[in-house]
N, C-alpha and C positions, 0 to 999 in steps of 0.2 A: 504494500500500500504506500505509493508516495505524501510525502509531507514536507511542509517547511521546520526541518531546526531550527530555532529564534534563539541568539542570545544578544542580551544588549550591543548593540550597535551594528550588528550580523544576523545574515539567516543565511541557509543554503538547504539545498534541497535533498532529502533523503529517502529511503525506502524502506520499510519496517515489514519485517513478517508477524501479523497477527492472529491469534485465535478465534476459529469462527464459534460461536453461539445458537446452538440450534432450538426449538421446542422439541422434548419429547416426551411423547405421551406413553403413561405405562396404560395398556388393557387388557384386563384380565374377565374375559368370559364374555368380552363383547363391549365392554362398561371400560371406561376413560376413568381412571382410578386418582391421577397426578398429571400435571404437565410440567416438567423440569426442563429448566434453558440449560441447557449442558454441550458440550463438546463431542462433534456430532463422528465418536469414533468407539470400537469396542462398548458396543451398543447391547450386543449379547450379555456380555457380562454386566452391561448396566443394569438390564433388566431382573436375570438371576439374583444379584447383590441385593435391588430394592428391595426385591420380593421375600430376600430371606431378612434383612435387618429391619422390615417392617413389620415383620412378622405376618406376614400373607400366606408363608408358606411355612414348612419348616424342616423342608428339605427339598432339592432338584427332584426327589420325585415324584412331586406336589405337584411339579409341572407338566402336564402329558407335552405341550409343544409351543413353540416360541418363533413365533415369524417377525424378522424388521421390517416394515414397507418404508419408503420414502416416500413422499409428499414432497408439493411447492411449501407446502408453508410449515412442515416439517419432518418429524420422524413416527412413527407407531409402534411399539413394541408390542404387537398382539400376543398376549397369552392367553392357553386353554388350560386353565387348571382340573386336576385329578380330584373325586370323592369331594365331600362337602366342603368346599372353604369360605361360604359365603358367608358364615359368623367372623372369621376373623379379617375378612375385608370389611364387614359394616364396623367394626372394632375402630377400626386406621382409617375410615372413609376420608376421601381430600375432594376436593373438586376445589382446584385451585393452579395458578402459574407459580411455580416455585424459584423465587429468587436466586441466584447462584451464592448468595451470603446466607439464607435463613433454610435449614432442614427443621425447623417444625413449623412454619408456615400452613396455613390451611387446615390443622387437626382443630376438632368443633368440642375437646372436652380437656377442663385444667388435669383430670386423672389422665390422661391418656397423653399426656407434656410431662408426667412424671409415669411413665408406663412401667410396671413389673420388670425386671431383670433377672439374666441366670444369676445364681450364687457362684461364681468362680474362686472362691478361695478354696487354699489347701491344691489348686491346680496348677497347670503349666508349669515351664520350663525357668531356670535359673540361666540368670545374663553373666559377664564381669561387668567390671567399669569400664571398661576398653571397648569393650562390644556396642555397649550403651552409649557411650561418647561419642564412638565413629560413626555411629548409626545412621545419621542423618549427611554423615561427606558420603557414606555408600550407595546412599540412595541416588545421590547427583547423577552418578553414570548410569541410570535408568529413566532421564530427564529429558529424552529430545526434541519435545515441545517444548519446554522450558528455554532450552539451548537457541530456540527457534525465533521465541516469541518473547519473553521476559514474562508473562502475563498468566498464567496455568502451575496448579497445583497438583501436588502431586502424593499418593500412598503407598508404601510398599511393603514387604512381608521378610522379615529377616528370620533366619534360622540359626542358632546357634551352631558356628563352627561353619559355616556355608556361606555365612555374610546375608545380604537381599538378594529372595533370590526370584521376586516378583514383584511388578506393579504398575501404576495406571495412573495415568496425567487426566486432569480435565480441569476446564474454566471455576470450576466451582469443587471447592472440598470435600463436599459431601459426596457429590456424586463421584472423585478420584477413590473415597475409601469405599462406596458403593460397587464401584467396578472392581476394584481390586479383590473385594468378599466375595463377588460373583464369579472373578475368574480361578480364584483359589478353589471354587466348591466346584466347580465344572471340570480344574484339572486335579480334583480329588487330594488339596494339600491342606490337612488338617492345622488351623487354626491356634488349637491349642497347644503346639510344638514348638511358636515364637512370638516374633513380636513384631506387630503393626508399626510405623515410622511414618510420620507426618512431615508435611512441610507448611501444615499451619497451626494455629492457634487450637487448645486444646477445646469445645465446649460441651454441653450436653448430649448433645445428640452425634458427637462424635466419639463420646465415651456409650452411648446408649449401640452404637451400633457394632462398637469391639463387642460390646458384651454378647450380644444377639448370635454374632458369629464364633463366640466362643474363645476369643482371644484375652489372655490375663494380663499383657504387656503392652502399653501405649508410650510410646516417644514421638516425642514434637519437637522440633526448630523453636517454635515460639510458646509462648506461657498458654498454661488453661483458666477458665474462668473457677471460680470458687463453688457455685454449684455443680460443677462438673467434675471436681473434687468432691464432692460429699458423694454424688450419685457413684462414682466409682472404688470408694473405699466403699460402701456399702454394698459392692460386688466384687469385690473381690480384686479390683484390676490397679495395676501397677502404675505410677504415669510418671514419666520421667520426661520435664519439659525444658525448655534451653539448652536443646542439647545439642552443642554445636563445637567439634573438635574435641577439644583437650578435658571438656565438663559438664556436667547439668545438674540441674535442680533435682532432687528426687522425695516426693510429695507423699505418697501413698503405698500401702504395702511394700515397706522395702526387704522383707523377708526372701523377697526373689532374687536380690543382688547377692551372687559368688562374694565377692572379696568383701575386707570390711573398712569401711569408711571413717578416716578418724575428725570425729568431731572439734570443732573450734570453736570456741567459746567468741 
């Protein structure tokens, strides 16, 4: 996309690779469930991901089948779901544009903004400090939107002793850790084994949707909000935020960290 550079007293002329922004709609059984402006790629797995950390489903074989169509004016992720799940889609109902900032947008009840959680404690895998530290420079080299654009977020799946060994860019956060749950449960890589790495800010509902998919471990780049903190020590989950090279903050459950950390007054 050409642009003018402006700095005082100069412009010139430049070209910027940017992220495109699409509508996509999740339906399930015929019925337009969300309309999410997202990043109009590994759509598959977008749709899987939603469907499990909204709890629609509560597993890929919830889903008999999964078609993408395109449209001018946007995307459809049609789904046929398997056996009754029409109580826990009226549960989650949205009919609504989902901002690329806000994943609980559009839910019609304050319980269901603090919805049920697994219990994960006593679960998952133990990190180091090293593991946890780096966690977030690993993720970079799985970034080529990033690389591309400046503008696109990103989630990925680290494994102790493998480093990251999966994960998924999009305009929006939600839907980067949405795709990434999706493409983890489709290529059969169990959740509870590592740990999720963010490249943004920690907040509710991106501690509500580790949990959903089963993960005990959350590392972010940037800080989490404080209710996002309470909702996750009361499941159990781990969250280690600013984690950026040589350190991080570590908030919650830190029974999961190998080495032991020497406190400073």
């Amino acid at each position: 996309m050409p642009a003018n550079h402006v700095r005082p007293g100069s412009q010139r002329g430049v070209s910027r690779s940017l992220p495109e922004e699409t509508p996509v709609a999740m339906v399930y059984d015929g019925t337009s469930h969300a309309v999410m402006m997202a990043t109009p790629a590994d759509i598959q797995d977008f749709a899987a991901g939603f469907s499990l950390t909204e709890g629609f489903v509560t597993g890929l074989e919830d889903i008999a089948s999964c078609e993408v169509i395109a449209h001018d004016l946007g995307i459809e992720a049609r789904m046929w779901l398997r056996g009754d799940r029409a109580q826990a889609l009226a549960a989650r109902r949205r009919n609504m544009i989902g901002p690329v900032g806000c994943g609980l947008c559009g839910i019609d009840s304050l319980e269901e903004a603090s919805r049920a959680l697994p219990d994960l404690r006593d679960k998952g895998p133990s990190l180091s400090v090293a593991q946890v530290a780096l966690a977030t420079d690993s993720l970079r080299d799985w970034q080529p939107f990033h690389d591309q654009t400046r503008a696109v977020h990103a989630a990925g799946f680290l494994i102790p002793g493998r480093g990251v060994v999966l994960a998924r860019e999009d305009v929006g956060r939600h839907n980067a850790l949405d795709k990434l749950i999706g493409a983890m449960a489709r290529q059969d890589i169990d959740a509870e084994q590592g740990a999720i790495v963010l490249t943004s800010r920690v907040s509710v509902e991106m501690v509500q949707k580790c949990a959903m998919a089963g993960c005990t471990i959350l590392i972010a780049v940037s800080a989490p909000t404080l209710h996002a903190l309470r909702i996750a020590d009361t499941a159990g989950i781990t969250v280690a935020a600013f984690a950026r090279g040589e350190g991080f903050d570590l908030f919650t459950h830190p029974e999961r960290l190998k080495a032991e950390v020497s406190h400073v007054a």
